[in-house]
Each structure stands twice: as C-alpha cells, then as structure tokens.
N, C-alpha and C positions, 0 to 999 in steps of 0.2 A: 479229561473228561471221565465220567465215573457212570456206568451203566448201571441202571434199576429194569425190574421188571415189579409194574404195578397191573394192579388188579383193580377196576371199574364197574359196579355193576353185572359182575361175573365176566368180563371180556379182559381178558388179559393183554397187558401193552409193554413192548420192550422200548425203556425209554433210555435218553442217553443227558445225563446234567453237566454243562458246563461251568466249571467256577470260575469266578471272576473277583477281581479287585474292588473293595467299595469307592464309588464315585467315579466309576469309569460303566459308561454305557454298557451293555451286553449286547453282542447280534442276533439279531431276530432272526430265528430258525423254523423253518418248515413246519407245520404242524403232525405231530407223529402220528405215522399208519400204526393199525392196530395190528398185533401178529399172532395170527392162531396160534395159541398153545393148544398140546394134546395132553388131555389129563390123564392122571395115571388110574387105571379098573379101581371101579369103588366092589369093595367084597359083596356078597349079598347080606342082603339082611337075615339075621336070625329066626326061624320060624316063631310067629308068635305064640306064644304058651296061654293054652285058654286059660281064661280065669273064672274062676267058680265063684257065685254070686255066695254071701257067709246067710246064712239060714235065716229066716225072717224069725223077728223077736215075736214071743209067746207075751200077747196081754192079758193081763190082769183079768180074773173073771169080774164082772160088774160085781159091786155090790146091790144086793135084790133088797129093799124094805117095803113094810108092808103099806099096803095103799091107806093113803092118808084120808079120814073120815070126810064125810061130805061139810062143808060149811068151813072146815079150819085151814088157816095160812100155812103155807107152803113155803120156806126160808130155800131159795138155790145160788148156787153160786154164781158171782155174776163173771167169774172168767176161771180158767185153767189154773191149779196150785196144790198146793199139799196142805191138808188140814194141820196148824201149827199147836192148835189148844183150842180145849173145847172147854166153853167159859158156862155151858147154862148144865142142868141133869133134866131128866122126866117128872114131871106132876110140879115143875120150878112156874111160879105166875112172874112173868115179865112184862114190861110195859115196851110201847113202841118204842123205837132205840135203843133197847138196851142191847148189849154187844151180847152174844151169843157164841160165834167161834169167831178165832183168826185164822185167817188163810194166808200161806205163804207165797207169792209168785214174784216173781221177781226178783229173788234176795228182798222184797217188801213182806212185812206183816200188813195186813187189808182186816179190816176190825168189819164183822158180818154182823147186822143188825136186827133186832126184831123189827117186822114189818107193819105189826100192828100189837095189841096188847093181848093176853093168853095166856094160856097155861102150856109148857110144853109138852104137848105130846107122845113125841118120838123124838131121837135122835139118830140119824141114819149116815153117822161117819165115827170114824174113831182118826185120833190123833195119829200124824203118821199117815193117812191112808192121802192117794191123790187124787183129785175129782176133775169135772172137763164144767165149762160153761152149762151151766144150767143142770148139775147135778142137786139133789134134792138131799140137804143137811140137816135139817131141822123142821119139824110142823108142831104147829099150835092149836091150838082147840081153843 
C-alpha cells in the first residue's frame, strides 16, 4: 500500500493506494474520511505602498483662427488625426472636391475635400499639428 495525501477543494485527505495485478479484481474499500490538516501560519502581508497617481498630461493649447466671414464654407474634420499635408494655399480657387488636406488616423491617409467651389480663404492647420472631430481646417469665400 503506498499513502498519499491529496488536496480537494481546499480540504485535505490522507489517502491510502492499493496496487494490484492487471486483470485481477481489486477490493472495494470504504470510502475515505477526510482528516483535518493544520496549516502551517501564512506571514502577513506586506504593508501596501501607496502609489502615487504620474501627473496628468498638459494639452496642447487650441489652435485660435480667426472667425470665418459670413456666407463662406467651413472645411472640418470629420474625425480625430494629425494633419499629413496640406494640398490647397490662401487666395487658391478650388472647385468642390477638390482634395485640400490629408489627414492621418489610423495609420490611414483620409483625403479632405472641398465642400463646395471657392476661393480659399484661410487655412487654420499646419502640417504636423493634430485635430479632434469637427476642428476647422480650411474656409472658403
């Protein structure tokens, strides 16, 4: 006979295995009591060491341009990215669709289009800079 001590569920059982011959029956033995084990002192835990939250990140001041004239098209972005290239200049006449900037998100170039035909305006980004949903890139007169 060969004694184990197995673990169930956290309840510890002192069991005893009989070996036997193949193809010779085994005797059916009593189903084993379980036997309290005493565990040995768990140490305490180490005091937790506070953790200090790291500084909240300083955003970017807005870029401020100047309010766009009454009556002219308003180009904004239509989602969150970094201006990749800025394809039009000031006093440029473009017609609707014509691509104006690319913006990057995604690992995507997104080709940003005139909305209607115009002359450009203003342009109120530079290459490099990043913008949020509905930042204002370009107006037309």
């Amino acid at each position: 006979m060969k004694r184990f001590q197995v673990t169930v569920n956290g309840t510890a059982y002192d069991v005893q295995v009989e070996e036997v011959a193949s193809g010779v029956p085994a005797p059916v033995a009593p189903a084993p009591v379980p036997v309290p084990v005493v565990a040995a002192p768990v140490a305490p835990a180490p005091a937790p060491v506070p953790v200090v939250p790291p500084p909240a990140p300083v955003a970017p001041a807005p870029v401020t341009a100047p309010t766009p004239a009454a009556g002219s098209a308003q180009v904004t972005s239509p989602m969150p990215g970094s201006i990749w290239e800025v394809r039009c200049s000031v006093g440029q006449a473009v017609n609707r669709g014509d691509v104006l900037i690319i913006l990057e998100a995604m690992k995507m170039e997104n080709e940003i289009v005139a909305s209607s035909e115009g002359t450009v305006a203003g342009i109120h980004v530079a290459k490099g800079d990043t913008v949020e949903t509905g930042t204002l890139l370009v107006s037309l007169s």
